[in-house]
N, CA, C and O atoms as a GROMACS GRO file, in nm:
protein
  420
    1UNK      N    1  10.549  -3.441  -0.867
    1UNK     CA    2  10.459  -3.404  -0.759
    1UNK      C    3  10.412  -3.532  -0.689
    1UNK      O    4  10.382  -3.633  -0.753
    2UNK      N    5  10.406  -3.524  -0.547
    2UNK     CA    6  10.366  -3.643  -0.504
    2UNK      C    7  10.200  -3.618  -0.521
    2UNK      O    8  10.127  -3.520  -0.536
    3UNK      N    9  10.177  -3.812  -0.505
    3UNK     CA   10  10.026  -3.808  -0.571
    3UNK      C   11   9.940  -3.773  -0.427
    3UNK      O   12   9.827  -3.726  -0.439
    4UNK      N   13   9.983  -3.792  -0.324
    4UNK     CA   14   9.918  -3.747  -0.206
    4UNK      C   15   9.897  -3.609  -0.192
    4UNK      O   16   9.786  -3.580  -0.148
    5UNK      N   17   9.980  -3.508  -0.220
    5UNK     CA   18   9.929  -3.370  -0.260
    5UNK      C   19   9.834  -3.368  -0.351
    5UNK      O   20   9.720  -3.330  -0.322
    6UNK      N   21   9.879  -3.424  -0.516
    6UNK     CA   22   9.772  -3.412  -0.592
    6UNK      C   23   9.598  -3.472  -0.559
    6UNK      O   24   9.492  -3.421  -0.594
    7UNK      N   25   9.616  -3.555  -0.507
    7UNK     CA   26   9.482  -3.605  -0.444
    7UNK      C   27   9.426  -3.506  -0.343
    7UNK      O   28   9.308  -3.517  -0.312
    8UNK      N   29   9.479  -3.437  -0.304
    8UNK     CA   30   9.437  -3.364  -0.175
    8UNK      C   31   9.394  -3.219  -0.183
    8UNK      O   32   9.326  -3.148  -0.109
    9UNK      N   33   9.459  -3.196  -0.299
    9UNK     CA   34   9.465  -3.016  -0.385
    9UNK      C   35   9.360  -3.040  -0.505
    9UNK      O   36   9.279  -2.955  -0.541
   10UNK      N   37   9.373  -3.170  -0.563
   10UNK     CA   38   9.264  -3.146  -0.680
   10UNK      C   39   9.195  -3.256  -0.728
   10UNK      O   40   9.223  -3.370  -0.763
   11UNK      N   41   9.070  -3.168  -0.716
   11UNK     CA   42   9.046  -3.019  -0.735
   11UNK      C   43   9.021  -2.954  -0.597
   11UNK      O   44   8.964  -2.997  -0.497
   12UNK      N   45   9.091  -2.820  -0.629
   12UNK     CA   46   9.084  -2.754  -0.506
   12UNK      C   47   8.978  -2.663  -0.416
   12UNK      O   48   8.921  -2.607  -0.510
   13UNK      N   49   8.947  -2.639  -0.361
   13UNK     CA   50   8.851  -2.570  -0.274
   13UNK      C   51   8.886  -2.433  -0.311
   13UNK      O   52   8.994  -2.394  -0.354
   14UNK      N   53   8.772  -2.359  -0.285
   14UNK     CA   54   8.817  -2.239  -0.364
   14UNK      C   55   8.914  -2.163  -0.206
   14UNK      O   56   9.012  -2.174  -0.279
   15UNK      N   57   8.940  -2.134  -0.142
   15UNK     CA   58   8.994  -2.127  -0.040
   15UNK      C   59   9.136  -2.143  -0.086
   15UNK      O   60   9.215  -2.052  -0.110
   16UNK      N   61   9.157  -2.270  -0.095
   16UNK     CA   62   9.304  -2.286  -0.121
   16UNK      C   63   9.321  -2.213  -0.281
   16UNK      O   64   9.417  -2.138  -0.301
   17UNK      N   65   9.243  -2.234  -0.368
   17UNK     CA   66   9.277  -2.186  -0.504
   17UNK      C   67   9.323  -2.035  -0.481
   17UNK      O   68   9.439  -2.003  -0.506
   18UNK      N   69   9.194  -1.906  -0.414
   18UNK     CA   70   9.265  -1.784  -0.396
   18UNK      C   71   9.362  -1.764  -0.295
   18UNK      O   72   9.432  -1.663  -0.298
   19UNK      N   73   9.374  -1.857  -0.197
   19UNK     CA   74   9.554  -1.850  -0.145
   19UNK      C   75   9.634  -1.883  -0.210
   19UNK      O   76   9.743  -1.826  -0.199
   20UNK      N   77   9.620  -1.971  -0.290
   20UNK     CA   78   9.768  -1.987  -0.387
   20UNK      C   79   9.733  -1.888  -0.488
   20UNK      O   80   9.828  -1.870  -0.564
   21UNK      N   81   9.626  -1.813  -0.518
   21UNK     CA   82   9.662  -1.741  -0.635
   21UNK      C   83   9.765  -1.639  -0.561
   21UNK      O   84   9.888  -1.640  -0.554
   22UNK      N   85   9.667  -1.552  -0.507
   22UNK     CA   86   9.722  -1.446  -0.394
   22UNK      C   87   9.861  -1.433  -0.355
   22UNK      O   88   9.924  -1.328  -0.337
   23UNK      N   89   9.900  -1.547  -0.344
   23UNK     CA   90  10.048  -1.588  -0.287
   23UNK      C   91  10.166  -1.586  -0.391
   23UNK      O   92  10.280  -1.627  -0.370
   24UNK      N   93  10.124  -1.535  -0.496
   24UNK     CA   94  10.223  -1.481  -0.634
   24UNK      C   95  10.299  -1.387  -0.587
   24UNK      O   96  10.396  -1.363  -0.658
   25UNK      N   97  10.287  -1.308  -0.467
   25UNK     CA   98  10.274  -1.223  -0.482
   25UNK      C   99  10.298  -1.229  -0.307
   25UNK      O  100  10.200  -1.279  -0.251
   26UNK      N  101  10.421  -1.182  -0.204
   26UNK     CA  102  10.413  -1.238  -0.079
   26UNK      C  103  10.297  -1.155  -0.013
   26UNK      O  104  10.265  -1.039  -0.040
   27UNK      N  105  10.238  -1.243   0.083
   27UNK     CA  106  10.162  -1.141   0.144
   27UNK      C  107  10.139  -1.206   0.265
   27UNK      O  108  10.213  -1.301   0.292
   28UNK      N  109  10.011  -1.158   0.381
   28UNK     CA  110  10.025  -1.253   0.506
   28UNK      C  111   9.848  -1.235   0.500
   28UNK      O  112   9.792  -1.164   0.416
   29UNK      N  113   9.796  -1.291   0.577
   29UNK     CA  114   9.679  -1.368   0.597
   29UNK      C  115   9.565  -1.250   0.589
   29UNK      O  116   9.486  -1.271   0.498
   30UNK      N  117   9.547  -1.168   0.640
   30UNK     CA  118   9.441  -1.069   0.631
   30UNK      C  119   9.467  -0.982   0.472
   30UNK      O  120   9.386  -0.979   0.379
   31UNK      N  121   9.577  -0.929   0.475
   31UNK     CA  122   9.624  -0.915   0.301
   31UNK      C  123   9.541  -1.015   0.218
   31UNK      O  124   9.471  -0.963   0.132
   32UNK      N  125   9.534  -1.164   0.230
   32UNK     CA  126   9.456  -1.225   0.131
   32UNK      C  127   9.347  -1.216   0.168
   32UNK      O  128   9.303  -1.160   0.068
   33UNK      N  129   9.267  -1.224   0.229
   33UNK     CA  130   9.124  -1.204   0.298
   33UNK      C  131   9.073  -1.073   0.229
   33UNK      O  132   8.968  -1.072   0.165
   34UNK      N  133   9.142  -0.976   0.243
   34UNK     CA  134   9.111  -0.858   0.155
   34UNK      C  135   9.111  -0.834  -0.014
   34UNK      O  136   9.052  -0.756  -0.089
   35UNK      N  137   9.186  -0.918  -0.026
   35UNK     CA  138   9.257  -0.955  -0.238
   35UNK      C  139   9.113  -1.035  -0.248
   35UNK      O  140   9.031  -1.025  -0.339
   36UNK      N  141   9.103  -1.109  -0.142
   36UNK     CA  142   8.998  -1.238  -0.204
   36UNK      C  143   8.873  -1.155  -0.254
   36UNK      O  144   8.815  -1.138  -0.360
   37UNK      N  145   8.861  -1.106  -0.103
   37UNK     CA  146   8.703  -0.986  -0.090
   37UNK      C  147   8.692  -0.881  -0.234
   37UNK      O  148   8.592  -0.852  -0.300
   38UNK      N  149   8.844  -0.834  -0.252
   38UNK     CA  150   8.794  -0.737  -0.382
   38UNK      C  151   8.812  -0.857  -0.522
   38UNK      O  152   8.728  -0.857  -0.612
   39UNK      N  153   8.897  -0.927  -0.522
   39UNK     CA  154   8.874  -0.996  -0.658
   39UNK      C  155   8.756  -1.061  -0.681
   39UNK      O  156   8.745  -1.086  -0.801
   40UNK      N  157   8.638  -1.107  -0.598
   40UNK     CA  158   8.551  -1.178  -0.604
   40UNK      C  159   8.384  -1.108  -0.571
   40UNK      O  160   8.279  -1.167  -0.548
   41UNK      N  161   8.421  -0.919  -0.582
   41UNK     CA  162   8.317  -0.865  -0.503
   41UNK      C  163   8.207  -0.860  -0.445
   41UNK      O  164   8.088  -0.838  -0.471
   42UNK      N  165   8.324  -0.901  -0.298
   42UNK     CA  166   8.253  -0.979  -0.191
   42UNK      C  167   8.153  -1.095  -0.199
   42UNK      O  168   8.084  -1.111  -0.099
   43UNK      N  169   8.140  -1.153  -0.271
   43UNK     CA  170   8.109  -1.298  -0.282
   43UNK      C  171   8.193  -1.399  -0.204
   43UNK      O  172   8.127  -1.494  -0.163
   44UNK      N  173   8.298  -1.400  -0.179
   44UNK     CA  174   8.367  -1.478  -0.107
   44UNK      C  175   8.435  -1.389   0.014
   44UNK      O  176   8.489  -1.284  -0.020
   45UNK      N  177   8.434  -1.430   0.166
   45UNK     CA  178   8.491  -1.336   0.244
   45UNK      C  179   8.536  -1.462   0.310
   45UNK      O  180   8.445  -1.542   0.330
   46UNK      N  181   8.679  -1.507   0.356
   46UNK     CA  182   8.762  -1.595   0.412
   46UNK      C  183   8.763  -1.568   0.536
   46UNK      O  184   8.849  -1.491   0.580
   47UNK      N  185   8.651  -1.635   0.633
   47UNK     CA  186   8.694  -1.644   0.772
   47UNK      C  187   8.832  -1.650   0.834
   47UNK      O  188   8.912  -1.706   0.760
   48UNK      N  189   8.884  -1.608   0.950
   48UNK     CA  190   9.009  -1.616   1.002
   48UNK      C  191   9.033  -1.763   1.044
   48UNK      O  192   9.152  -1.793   1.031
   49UNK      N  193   8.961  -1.856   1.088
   49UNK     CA  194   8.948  -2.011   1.128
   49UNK      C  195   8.991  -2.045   0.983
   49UNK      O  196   9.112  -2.051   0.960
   50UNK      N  197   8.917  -2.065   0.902
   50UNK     CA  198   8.909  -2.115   0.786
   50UNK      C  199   9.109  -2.046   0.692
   50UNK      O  200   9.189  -2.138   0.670
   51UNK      N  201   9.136  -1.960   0.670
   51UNK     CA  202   9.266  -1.867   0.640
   51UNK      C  203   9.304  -1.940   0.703
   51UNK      O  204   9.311  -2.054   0.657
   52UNK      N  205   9.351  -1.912   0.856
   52UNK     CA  206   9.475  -1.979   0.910
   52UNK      C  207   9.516  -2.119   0.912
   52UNK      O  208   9.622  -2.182   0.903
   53UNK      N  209   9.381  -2.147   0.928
   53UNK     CA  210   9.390  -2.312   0.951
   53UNK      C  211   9.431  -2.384   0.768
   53UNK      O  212   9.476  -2.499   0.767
   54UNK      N  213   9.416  -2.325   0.652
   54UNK     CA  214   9.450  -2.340   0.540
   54UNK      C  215   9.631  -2.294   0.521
   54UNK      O  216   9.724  -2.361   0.478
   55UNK      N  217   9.628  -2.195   0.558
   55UNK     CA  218   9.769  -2.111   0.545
   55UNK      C  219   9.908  -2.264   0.579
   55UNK      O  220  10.002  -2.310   0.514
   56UNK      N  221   9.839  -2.298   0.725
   56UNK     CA  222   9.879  -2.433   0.844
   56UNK      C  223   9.944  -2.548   0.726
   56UNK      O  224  10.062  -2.579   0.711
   57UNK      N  225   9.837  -2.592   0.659
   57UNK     CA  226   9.791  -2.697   0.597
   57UNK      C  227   9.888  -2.669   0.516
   57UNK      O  228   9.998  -2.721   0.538
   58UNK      N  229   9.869  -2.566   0.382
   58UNK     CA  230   9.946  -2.555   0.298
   58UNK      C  231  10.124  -2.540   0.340
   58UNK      O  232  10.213  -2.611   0.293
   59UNK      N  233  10.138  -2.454   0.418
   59UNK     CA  234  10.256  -2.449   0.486
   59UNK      C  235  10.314  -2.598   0.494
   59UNK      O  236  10.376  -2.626   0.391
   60UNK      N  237  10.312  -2.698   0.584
   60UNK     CA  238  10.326  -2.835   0.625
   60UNK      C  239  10.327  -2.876   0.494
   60UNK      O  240  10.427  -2.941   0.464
   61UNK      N  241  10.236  -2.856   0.394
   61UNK     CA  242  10.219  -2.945   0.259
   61UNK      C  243  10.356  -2.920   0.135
   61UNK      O  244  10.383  -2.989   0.036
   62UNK      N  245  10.423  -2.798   0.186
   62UNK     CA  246  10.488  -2.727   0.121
   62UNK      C  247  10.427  -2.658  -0.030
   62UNK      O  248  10.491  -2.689  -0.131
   63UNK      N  249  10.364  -2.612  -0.039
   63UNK     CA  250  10.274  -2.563  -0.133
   63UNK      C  251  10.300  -2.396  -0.092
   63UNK      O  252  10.320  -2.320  -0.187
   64UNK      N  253  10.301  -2.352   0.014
   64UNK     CA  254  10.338  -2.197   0.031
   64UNK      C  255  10.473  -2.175   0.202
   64UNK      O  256  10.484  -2.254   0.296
   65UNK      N  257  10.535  -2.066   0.183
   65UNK     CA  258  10.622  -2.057   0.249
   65UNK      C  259  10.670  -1.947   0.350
   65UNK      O  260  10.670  -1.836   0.297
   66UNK      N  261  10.710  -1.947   0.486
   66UNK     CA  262  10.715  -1.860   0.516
   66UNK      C  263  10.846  -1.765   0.498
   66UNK      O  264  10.956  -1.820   0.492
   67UNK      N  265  10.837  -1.627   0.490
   67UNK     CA  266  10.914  -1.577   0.471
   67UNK      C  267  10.986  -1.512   0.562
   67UNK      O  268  11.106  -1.528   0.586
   68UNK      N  269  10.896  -1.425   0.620
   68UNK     CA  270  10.946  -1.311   0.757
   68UNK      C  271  10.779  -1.302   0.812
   68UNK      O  272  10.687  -1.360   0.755
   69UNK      N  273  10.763  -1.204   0.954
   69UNK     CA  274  10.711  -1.158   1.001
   69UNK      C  275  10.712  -1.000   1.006
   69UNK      O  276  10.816  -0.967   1.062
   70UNK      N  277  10.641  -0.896   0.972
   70UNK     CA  278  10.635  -0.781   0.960
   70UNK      C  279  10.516  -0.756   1.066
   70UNK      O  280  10.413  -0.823   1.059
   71UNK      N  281  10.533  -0.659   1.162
   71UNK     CA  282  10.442  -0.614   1.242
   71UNK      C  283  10.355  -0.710   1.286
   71UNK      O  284  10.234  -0.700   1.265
   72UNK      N  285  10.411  -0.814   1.352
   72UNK     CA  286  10.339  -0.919   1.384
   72UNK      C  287  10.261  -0.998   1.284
   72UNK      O  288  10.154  -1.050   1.315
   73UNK      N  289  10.306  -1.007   1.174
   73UNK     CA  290  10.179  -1.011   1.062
   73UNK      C  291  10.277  -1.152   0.970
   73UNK      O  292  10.380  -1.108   0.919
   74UNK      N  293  10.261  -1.259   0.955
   74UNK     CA  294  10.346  -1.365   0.888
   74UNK      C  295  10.349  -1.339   0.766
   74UNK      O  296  10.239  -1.316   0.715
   75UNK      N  297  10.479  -1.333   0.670
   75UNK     CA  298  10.429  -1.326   0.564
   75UNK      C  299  10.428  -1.441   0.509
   75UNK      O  300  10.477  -1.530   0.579
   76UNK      N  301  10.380  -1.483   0.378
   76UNK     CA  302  10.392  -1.631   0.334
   76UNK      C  303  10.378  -1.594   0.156
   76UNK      O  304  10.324  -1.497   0.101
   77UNK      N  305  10.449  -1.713   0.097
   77UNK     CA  306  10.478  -1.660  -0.101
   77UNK      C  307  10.445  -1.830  -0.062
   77UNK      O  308  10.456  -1.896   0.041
   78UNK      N  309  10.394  -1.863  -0.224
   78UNK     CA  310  10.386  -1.970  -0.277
   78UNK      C  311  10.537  -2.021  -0.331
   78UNK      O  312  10.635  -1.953  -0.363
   79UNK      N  313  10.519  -2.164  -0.330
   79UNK     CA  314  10.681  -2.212  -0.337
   79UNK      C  315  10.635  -2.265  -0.492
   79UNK      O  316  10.534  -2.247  -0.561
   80UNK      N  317  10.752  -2.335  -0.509
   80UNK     CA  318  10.731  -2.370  -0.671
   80UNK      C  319  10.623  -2.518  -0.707
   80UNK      O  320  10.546  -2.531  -0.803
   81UNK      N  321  10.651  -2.621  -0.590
   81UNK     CA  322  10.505  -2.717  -0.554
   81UNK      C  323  10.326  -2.675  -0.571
   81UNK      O  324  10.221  -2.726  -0.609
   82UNK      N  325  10.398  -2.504  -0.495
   82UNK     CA  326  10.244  -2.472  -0.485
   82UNK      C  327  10.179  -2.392  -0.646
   82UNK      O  328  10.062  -2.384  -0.683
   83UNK      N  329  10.311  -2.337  -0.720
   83UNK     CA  330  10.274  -2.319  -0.850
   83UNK      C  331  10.260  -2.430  -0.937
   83UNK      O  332  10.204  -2.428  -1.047
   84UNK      N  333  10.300  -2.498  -0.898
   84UNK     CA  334  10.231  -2.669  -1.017
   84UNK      C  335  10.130  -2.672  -0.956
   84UNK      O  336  10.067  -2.677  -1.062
   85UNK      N  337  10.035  -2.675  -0.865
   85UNK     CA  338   9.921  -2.747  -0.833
   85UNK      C  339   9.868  -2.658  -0.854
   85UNK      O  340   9.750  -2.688  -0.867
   86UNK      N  341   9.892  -2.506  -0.871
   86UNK     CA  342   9.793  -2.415  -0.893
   86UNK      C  343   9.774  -2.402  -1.050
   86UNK      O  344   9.663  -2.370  -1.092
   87UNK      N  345   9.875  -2.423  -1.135
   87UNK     CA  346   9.864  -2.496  -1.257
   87UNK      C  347   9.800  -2.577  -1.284
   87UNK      O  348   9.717  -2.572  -1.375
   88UNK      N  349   9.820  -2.663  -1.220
   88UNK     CA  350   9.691  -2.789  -1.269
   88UNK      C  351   9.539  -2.793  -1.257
   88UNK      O  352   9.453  -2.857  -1.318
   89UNK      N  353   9.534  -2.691  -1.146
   89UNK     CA  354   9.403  -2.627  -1.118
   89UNK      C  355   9.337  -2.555  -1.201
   89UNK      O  356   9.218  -2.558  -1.231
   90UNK      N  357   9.458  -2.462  -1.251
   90UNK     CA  358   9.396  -2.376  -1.363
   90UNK      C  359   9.378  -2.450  -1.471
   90UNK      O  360   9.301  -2.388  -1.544
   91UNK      N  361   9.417  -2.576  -1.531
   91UNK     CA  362   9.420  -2.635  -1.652
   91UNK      C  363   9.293  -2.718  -1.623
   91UNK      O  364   9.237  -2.771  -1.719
   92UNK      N  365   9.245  -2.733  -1.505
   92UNK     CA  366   9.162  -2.839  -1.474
   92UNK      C  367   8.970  -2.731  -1.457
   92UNK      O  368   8.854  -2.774  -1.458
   93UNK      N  369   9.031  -2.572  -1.442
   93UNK     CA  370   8.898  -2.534  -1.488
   93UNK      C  371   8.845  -2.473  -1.583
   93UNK      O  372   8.730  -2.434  -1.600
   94UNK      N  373   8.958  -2.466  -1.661
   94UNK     CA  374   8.971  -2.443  -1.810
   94UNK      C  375   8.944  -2.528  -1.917
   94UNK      O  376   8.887  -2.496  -2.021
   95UNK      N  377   8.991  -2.645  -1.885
   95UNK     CA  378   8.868  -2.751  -1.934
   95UNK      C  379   8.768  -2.738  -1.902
   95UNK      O  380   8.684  -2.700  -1.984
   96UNK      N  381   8.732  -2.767  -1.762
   96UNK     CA  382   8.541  -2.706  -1.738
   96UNK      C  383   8.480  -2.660  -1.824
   96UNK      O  384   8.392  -2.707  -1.896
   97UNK      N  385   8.552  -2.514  -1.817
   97UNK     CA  386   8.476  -2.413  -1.924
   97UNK      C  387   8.425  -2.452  -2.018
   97UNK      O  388   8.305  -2.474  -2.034
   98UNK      N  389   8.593  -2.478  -2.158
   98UNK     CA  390   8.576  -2.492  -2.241
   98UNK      C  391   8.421  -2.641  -2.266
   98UNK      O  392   8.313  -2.639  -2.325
   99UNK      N  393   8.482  -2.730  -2.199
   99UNK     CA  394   8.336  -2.798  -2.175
   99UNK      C  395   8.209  -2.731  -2.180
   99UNK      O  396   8.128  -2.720  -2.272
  100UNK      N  397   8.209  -2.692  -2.069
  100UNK     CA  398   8.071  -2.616  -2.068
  100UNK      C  399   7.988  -2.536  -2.205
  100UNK      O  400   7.879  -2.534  -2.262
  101UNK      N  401   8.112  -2.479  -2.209
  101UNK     CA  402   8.097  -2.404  -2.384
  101UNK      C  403   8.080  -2.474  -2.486
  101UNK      O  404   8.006  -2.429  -2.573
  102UNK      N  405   8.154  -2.626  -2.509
  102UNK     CA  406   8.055  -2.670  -2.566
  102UNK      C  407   7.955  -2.693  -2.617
  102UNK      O  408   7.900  -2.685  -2.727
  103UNK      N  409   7.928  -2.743  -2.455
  103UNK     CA  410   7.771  -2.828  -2.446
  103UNK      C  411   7.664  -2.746  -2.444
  103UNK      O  412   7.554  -2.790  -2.474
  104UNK      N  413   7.687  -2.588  -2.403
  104UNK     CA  414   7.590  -2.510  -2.436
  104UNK      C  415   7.551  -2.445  -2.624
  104UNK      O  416   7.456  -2.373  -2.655
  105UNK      N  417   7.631  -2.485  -2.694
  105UNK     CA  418   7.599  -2.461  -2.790
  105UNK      C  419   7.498  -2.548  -2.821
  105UNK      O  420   7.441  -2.542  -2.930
   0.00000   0.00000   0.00000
């Protein structure tokens, strides 16, 4: 992995974290906006500025990919770049935790 991605992804914003989760799975930009809204109930709601302009980013970064367009609607899947960094993400708040758990004992 280049270290300029890794510097730039982590740790990640939660934004990019539920687009790359989301993106297991192809989908296009309002599709995640909606996954985000129910996995997080409604605590997190992903502006369209904020989505696209991430979708952009990651796209260019190669971290997610486009596939087709369906009803005007882009679709985009995470590439295999964007599953290592979403790996490392997950390993990186899983320590947290377990930390946390710790220190609260």
């Amino acid at each position: 992995m280049d270290a300029h991605i890794q510097k730039v992804y982590v740790p990640m914003t939660e934004t990019s974290f539920y687009i790359l989760l989301c993106l297991r799975h192809p989908s296009h930009g309002y599709g995640i906006v909606q996954r985000v809204k129910e996995m997080t109930d409604g605590e997190i709601v992903l502006s369209p500025g904020t989505m696209y302009g991430s979708l952009s980013k990651m796209e260019k970064d190669g971290l997610i990919c486009f596939i087709c367009e369906e009803e005007k609607r882009k679709i985009y899947q995470i590439t295999d770049l964007g599953t290592e960094v979403l790996h490392l993400e997950l390993r990186r708040i899983k320590r947290l935790y377990q930390n946390a758990q710790e220190a609260m004992q």
